[in-house]
Backbone as numpy.savetxt, mean C-alpha at the origin, in Angstrom:
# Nx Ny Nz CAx CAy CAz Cx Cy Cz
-19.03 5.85 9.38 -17.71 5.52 9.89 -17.01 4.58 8.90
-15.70 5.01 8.89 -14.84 4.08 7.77 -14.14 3.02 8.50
-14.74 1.31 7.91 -14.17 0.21 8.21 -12.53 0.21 7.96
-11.49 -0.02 8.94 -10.18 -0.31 8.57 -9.92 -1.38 9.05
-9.00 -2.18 8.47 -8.82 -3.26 8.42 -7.29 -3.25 8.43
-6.47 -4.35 8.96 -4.53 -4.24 9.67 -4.17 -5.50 9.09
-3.49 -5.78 8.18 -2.73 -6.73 8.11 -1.09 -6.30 8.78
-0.36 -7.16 9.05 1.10 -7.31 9.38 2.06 -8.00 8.01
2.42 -7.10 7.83 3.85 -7.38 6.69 4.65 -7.58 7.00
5.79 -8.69 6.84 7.10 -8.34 7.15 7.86 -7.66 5.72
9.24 -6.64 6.25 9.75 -6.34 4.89 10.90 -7.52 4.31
10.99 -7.47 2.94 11.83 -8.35 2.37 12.81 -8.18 1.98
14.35 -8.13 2.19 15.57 -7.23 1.55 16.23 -8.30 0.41
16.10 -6.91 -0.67 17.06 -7.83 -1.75 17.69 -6.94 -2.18
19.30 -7.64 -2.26 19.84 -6.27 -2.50 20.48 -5.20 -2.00
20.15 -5.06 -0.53 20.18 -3.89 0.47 19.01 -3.40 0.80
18.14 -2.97 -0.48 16.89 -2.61 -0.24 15.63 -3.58 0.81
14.65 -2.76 0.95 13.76 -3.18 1.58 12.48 -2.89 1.05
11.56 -4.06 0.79 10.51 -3.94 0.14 9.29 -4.94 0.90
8.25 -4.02 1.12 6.80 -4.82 1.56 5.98 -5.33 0.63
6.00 -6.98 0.37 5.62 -7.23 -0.59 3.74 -7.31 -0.52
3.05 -7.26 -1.40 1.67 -7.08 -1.28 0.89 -8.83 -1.78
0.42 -9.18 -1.01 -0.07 -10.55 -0.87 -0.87 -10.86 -2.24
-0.64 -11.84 -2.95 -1.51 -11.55 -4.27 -2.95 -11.58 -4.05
-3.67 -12.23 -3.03 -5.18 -12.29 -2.70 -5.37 -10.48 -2.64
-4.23 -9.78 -1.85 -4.60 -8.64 -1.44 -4.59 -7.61 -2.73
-3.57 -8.04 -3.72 -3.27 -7.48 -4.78 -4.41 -7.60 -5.77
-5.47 -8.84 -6.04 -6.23 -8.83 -6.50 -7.66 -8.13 -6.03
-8.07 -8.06 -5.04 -8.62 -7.63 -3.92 -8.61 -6.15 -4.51
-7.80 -5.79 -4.34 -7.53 -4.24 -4.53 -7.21 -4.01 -6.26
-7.36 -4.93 -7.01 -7.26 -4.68 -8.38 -5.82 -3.85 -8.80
-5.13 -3.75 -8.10 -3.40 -3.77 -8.37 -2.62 -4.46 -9.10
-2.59 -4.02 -10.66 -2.17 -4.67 -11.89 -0.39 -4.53 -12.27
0.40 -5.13 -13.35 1.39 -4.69 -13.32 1.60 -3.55 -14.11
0.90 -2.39 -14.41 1.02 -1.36 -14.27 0.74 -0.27 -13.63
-0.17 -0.80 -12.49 -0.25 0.27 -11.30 0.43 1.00 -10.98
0.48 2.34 -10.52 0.62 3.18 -10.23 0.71 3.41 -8.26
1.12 3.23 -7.24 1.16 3.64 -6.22 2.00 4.85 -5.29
1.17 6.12 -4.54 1.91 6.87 -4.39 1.82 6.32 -2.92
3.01 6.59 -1.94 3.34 6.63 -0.44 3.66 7.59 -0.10
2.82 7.83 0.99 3.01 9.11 2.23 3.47 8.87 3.53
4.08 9.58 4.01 4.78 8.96 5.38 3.18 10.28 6.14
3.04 9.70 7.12 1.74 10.78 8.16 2.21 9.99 9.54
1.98 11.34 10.28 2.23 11.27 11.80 1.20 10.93 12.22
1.11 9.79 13.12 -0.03 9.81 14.28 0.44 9.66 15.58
-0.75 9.54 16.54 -0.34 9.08 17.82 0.46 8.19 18.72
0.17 7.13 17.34 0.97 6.08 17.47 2.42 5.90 16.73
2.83 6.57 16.13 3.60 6.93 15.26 3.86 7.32 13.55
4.60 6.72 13.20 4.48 6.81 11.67 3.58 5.94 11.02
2.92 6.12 9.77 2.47 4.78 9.21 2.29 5.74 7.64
2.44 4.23 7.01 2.46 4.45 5.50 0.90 4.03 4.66
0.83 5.49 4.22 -0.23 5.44 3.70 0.16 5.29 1.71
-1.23 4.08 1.20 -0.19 4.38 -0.56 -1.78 4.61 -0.38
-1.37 5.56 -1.96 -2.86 5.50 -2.79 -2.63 5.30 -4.28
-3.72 4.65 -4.85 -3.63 3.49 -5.63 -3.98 4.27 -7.03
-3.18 4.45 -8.29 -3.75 5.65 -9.51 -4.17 4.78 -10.33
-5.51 4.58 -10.50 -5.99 3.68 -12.05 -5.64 4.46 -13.09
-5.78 3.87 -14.34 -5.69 4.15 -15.32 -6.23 5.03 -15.77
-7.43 5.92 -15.21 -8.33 7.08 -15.37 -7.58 8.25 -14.60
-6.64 7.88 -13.65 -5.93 8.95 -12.77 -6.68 9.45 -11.67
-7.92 8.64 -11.06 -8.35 8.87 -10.23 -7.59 7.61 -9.12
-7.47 8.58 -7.05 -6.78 7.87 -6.63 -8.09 7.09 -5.84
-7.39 6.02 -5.05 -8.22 5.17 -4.39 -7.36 4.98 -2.88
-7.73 5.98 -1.69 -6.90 5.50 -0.81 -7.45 4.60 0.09
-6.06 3.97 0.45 -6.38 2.53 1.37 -5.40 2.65 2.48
């Protein structure tokens, strides 16, 4: 069985835009550099929408979280 784990984000607007910023403990954690690569998927569940990213190292293999 796969451990998941929930943090709560709030989003941040600059600009107009809206952006979820990624906590640097979490950013290191997850080895998320400033050239990372992240793709987002919108997926339906029961509970509704939720955003899934997955993470492209530098080898082009993904890492989803």
């Amino acid at each position: 069985m796969v451990e998941k784990t929930a943090i709560q984000l709030t989003p941040t607007k600059i600009k107009g835009s809206k952006y979820l910023l990624i906590p640097k403990d979490l950013a290191r954690l997850l080895e998320i550099e400033d050239e990372s690569i992240l793709n987002l998927t919108i997926e339906e569940s029961s509970k509704g929408q939720r955003l899934v990213y997955a993470i492209l190292g530098r080898s082009g293999n993904a890492i989803e979280n």
